[in-house]
C-alpha positions in Angstrom: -7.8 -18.6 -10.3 -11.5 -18.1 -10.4 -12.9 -15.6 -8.1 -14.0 -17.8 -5.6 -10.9 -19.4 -5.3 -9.3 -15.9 -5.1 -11.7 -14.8 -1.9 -10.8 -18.2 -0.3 -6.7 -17.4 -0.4 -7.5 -14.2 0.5 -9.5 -15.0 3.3 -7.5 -17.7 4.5 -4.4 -16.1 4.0 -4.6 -13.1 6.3 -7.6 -14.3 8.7 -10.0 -11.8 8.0 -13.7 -11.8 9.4 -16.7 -12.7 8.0 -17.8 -8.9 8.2 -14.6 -7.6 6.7 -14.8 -10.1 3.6 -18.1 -8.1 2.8 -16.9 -4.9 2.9 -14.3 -6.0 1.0 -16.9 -7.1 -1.5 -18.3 -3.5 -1.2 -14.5 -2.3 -2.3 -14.3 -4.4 -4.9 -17.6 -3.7 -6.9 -16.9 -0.4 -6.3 -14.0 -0.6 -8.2 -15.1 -2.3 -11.0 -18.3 0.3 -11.5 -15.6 3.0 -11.3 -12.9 1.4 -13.6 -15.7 1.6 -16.7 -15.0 5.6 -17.1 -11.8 6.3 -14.8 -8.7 3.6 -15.3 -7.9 2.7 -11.6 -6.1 -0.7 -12.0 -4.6 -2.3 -15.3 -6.9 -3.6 -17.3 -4.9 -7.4 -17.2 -5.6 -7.2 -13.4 -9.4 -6.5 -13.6 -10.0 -10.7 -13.2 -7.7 -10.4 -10.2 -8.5 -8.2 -8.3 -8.6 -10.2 -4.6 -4.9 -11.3 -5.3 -3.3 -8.8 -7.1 -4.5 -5.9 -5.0 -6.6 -6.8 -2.4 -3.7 -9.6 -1.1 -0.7 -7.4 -2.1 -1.5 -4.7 0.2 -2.7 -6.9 2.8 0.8 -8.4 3.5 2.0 -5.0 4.6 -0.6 -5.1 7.9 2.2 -7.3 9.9 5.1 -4.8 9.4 2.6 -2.0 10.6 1.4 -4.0 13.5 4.6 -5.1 14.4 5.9 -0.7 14.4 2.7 -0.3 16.5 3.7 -2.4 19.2 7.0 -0.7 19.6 4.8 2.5 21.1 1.4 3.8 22.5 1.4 6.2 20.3 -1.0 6.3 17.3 1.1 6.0 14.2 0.9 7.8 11.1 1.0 5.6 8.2 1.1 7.0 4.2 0.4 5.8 0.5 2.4 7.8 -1.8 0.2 7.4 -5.0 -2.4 5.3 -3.7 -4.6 5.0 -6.6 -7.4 3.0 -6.2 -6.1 2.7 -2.6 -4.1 0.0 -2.7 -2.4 -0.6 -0.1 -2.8 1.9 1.9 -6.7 1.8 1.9 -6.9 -2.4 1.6 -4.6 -1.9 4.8 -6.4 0.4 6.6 -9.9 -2.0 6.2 -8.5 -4.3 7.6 -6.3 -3.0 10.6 -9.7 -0.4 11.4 -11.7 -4.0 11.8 -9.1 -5.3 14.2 -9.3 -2.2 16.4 -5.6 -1.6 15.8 -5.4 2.5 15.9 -3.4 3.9 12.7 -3.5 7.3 11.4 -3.7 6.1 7.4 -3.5 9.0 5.1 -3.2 8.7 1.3 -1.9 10.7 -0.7 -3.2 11.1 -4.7 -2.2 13.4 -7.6 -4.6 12.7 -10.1 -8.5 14.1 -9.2 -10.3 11.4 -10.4 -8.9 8.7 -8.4 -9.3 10.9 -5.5 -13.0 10.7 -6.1 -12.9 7.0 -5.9 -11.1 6.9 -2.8 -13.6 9.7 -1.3 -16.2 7.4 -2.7 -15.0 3.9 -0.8 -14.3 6.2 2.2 -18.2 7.2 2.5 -19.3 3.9 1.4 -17.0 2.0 3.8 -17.3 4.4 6.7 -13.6 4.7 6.7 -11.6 7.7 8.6 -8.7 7.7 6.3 -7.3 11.0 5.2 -6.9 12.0 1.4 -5.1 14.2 -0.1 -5.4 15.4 -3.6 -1.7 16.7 -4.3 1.7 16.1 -5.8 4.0 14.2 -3.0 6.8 16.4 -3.3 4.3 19.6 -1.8 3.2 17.4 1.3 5.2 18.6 4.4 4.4 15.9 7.1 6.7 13.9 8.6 5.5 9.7 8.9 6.1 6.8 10.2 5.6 4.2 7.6 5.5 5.1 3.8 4.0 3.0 1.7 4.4 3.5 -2.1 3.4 1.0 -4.9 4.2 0.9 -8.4 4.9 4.5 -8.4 8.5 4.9 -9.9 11.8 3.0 -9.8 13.4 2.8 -6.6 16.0 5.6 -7.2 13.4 8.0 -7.8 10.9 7.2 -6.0 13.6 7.3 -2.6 14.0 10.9 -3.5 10.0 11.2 -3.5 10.0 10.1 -0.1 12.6 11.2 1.7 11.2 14.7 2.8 8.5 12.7 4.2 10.4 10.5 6.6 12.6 11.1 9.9 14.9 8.9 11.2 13.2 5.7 12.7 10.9 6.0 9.5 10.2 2.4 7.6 9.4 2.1 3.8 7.5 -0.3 2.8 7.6 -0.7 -1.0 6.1 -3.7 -2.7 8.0 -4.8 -5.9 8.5 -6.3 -8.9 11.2 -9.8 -9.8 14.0 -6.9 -11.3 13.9 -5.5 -7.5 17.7 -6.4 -7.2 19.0 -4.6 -9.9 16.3 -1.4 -8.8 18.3 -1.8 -5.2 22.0 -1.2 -7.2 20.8 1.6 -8.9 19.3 3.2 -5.8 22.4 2.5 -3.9 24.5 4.7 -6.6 22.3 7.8 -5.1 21.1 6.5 -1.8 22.1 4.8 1.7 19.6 2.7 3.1 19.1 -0.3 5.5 17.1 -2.9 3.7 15.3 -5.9 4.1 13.6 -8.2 1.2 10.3 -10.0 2.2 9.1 -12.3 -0.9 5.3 -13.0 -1.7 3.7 -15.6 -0.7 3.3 -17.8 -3.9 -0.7 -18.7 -3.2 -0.9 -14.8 -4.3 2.0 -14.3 -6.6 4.3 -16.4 -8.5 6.2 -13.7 -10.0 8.9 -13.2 -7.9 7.8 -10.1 -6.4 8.8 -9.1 -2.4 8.4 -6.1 -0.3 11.7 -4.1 0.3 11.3 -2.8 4.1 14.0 0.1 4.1 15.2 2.0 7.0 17.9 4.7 7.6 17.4 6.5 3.8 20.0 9.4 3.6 21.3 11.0 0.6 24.9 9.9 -0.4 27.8 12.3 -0.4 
């Protein structure tokens, strides 16, 4: 898919403005400029960047808005190795455009990638939080964690569990073998769960989104 076609699905997809699409635009030549002397994204993914990033983070925004109309609070929202941002930043462009109020912080081990996300952030005007720092030394408590080709399930449950409390929802894009990642989670883990597949205009893969609630360790 060429990337004309890929701004049109996108677009289309997940309704977004005019004057979101070009800061979207901004993002994505951003990224590119950046990948040439810091690897952000997979190199296979470079071509694809509106559908394999851009649209894979975006189909998180429903679960978020749907937690933000459960209270007037503002909700705190997380990327656990966010990378080039996605999704939590992808997210957040889009949600901060529709006036929905979300406290989106992400959080990022490695430096360099932090200075890209600093970078978008001052470009894009955005009032995200970053955090340069290994997940396992961050202390807040969320209300969504996102997390996205970090680590297996199984491990990456026990990377997130100090950040959640109990009405906390994960929301962990992944890949076709997520069934078998859910048996060997359940071996160390109980967790509510829920299994949202990809739309197949962005990915044919087999990919979904587990949505997991009530994580506790197992006796």
């Amino acid at each position: 898919m060429n990337i004309s076609n890929q701004t049109r699905v996108f677009q289309e997809l997940y309704n977004v403005p005019r004057e979101t699409m070009t800061r979207f635009t901004e993002y994505h030549d951003l990224l590119l400029k950046f990948q040439k002397k810091t690897n952000l994204i997979g190199s296979g993914t470079i071509s694809s960047v509106w559908t394999r990033h851009f649209g894979d983070s975006a189909k998180l925004i429903n679960r978020i808005i749907s937690f933000k109309k459960k209270t007037t609070d503002i909700i705190k929202v997380c990327d656990v190795g966010s990378g080039a941002g996605f999704p939590g930043l992808a997210c957040f462009l889009i949600l901060s455009d529709q006036k929905h109020q979300v406290k989106m912080t992400l959080i990022e081990s490695n430096r360099k990638k932090c200075e890209f996300l600093h970078l978008v952030k001052q470009k894009l005007m955005l009032s995200v939080g970053i955090i340069n720092e290994r997940v396992e030394r961050i202390e807040e408590k969320y209300d969504i964690i996102m997390s996205r080709a970090v680590a297996p399930l199984h491990v990456l449950l026990g990377l997130l569990i100090h950040l959640s409390n109990k009405n906390t929802i994960l929301l962990l894009p992944k890949g076709k073998t997520y069934q078998k990642e859910i048996e060997n989670a359940k071996k160390l883990w109980n967790f509510s769960y829920k299994v949202v597949k990809n739309n197949n205009q962005l990915d044919k893969s087999g990919g979904v989104t587990l949505e997991i609630t009530n994580l506790k360790k197992n006796n």
